[in-house]
C-alpha positions in Angstrom: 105.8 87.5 85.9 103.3 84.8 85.0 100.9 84.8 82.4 98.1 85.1 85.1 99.6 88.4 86.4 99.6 89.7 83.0 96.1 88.6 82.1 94.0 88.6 85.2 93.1 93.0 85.8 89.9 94.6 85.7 89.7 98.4 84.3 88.2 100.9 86.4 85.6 101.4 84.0 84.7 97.6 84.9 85.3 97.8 88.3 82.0 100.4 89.0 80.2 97.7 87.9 81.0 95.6 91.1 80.6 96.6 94.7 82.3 94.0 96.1 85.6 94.7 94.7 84.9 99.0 95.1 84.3 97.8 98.7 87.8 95.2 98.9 89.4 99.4 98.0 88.1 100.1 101.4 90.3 98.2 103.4 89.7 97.0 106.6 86.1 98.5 107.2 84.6 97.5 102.9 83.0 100.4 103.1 81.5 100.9 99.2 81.4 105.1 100.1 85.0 105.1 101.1 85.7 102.2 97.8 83.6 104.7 95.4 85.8 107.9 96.6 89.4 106.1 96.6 88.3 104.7 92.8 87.6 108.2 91.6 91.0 109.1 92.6 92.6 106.0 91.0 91.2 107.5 87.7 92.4 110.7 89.0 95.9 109.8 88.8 95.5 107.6 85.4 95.4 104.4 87.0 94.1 101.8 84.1 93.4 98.8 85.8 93.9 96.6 89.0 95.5 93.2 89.1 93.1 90.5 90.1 93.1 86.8 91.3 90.3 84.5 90.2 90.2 81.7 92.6 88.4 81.1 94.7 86.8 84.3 93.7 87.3 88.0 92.3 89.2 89.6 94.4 92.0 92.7 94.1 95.1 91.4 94.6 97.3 92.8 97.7 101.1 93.0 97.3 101.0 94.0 101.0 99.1 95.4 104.0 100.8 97.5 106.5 99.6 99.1 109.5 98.7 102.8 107.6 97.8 101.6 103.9 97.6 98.9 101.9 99.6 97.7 98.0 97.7 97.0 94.9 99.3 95.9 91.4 98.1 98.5 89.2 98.5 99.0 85.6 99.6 102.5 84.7 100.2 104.0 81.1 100.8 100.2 79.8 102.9 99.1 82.9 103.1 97.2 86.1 103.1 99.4 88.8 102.0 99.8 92.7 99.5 101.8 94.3 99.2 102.0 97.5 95.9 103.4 99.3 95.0 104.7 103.1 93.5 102.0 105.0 90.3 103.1 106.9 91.8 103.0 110.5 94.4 104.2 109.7 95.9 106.9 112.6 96.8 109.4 109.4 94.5 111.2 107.3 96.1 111.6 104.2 99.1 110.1 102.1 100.3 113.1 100.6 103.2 113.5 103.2 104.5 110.5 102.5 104.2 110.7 98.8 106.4 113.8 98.9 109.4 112.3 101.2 109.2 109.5 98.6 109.5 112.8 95.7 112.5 114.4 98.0 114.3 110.7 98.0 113.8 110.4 94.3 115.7 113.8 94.0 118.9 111.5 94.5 117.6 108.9 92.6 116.4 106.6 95.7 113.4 104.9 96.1 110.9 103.6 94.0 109.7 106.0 91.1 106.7 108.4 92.5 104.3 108.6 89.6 101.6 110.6 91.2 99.3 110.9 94.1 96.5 112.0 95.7 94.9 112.4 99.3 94.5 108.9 99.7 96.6 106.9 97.5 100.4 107.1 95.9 101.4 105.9 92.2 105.0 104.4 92.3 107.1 102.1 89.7 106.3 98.4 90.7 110.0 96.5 91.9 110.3 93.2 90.8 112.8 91.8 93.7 112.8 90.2 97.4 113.2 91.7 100.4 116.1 91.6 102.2 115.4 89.3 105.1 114.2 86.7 102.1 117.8 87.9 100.4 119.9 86.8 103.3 118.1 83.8 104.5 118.9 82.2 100.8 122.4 83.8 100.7 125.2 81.3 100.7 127.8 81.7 102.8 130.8 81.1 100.2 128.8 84.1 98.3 130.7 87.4 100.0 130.6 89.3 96.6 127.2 89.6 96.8 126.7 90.6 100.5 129.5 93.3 100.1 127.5 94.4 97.0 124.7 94.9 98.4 126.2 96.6 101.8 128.0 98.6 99.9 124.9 99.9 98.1 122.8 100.3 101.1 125.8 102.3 102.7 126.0 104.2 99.9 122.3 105.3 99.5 121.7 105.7 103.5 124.7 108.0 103.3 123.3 110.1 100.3 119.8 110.3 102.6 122.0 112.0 105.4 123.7 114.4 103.1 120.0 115.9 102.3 118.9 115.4 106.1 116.4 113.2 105.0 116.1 109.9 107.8 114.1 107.1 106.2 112.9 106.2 109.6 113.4 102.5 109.6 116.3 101.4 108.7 117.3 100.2 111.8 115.4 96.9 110.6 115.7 97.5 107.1 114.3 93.3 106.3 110.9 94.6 104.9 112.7 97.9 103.8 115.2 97.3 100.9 113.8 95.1 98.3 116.7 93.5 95.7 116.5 92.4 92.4 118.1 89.9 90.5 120.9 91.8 88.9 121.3 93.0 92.3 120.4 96.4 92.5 118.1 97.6 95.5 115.8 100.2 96.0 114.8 100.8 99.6 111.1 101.6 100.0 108.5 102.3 102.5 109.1 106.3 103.2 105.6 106.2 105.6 107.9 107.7 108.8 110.4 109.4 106.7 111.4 112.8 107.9 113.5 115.9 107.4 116.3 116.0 110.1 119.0 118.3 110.9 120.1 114.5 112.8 118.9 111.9 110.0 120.4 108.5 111.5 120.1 106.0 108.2 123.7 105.0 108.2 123.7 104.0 111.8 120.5 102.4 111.2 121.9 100.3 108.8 125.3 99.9 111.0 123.3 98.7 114.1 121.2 96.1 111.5 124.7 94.9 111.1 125.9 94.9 113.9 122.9 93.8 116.3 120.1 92.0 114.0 118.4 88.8 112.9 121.3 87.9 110.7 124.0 89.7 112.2 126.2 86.4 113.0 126.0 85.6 109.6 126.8 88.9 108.6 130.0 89.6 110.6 131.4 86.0 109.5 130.8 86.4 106.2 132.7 90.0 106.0 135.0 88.4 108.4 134.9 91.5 111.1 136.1 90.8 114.1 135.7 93.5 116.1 133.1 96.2 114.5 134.0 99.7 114.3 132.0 101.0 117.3 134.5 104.0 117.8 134.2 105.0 114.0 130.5 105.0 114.0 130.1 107.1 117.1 132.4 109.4 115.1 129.8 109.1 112.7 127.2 110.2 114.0 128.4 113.3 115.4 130.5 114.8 112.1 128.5 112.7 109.7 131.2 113.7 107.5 133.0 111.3 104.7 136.1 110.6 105.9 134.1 108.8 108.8 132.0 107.0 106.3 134.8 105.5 104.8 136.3 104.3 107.9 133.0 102.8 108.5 132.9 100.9 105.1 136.8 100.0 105.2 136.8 98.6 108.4 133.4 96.7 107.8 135.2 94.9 104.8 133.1 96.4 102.3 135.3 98.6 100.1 136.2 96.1 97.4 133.1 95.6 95.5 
């Protein structure tokens, strides 16, 4: 983190005294009314300030826009964290759904930290890492420790998600979806289409990434598979037990970590 990141926030009790940035909360449509409302639950939830850049003006500073809300860096009791708020055209009317599949993952100690939420915003621990299409597009090939690290990991925590029938939802192009640090732990984020299932498919999801994505040359080469286990992961998903799992992460080359 650079010394602007920790210097450059506004408080909230600064931040009434411009419209323009209460209107950059209302995001796509700046409306100040919806700005004014989505700042009184920011101080609802203990939110202390918001990261800001300073050139070429004052403005909030987005980690990231996606198609139902938008990321802010937030300060929170001292620390860095994320909040991320409803955009205005957004097709949902509320966050709080999403804020408690992100509570339900964080029962088995996945995802990032929920701190707290509201209609219209969540509170979560801020992850300092890259996502995983940025991971794999700097991996080196000689580097196979690494990728069956970090396989193994995402194996391991789609396959806890199944065993509470909870389906992330889009793991099947899990790029934007796992972020990884540099000691090389992981947290996989972004729970807006998670779901209860009595079917939850994150370990196929993360098979077929394998298997059939972006990188899945590079993949296969570098775990030196041959021939991937189609047979076992159909098995898969119909028992969903642990035996097949295993046989999924054995024949995948990714049991020696």
């Amino acid at each position: 983190m650079s010394n602007e990141d920790v210097e450059s926030t506004i408080s909230l009790r600064d931040l009434h005294d411009s419209k323009e940035l209460i209107a950059q909360l209302a995001y796509p449509s700046h409306e100040v009314e919806y700005g004014l409302m989505i700042l009184r639950e920011l101080e609802h939830i203990q939110v202390e300030s918001i990261y800001i850049v300073r050139e070429p003006k004052i403005s909030l500073r987005f980690l990231g826009k996606g198609y139902r809300g938008v990321i802010l860096k937030v300060s929170y009791r001292g620390i860095p964290s994320i909040v991320k708020i409803l955009r205005t055209d957004s097709t949902i009317s509320s966050l709080r759904r999403e804020a408690e599949m992100i509570k339900f993952a964080n029962s088995i100690f996945i995802g990032p930290r929920l701190y707290d939420y509201s209609e219209h915003t969540i509170l979560m621990e801020y992850i300092d890492g890259v996502n995983m299409e940025q991971w794999l597009d700097a991996l080196n090939e000689d580097d196979k420790h690494s990728l069956v690290k970090i396989l193994r990991e995402v194996f391991e925590q789609a396959r806890k998600m199944d065993e509470i029938n909870l389906d992330h939802g889009e793991l099947s192009n899990p790029r934007k979806h796992v972020l990884i640090k540099r000691d090389l732990s992981l947290k996989i984020i972004d729970f807006g289409k998670a779901s209860v299932s009595h079917k939850p498919k994150n370990v196929t999801s993360i098979f077929s990434y394998i298997i059939y994505g972006q990188h899945s040359g590079k993949l296969l080469r570098m775990l030196q598979v041959e021939e991937p286990p189609i047979d076992v992961i159909k098995m898969y998903k119909e028992k969903r037990d642990k035996e097949c799992f295993e046989k999924i992460i054995e024949r995948l080359n990714l049991k020696d970590v």
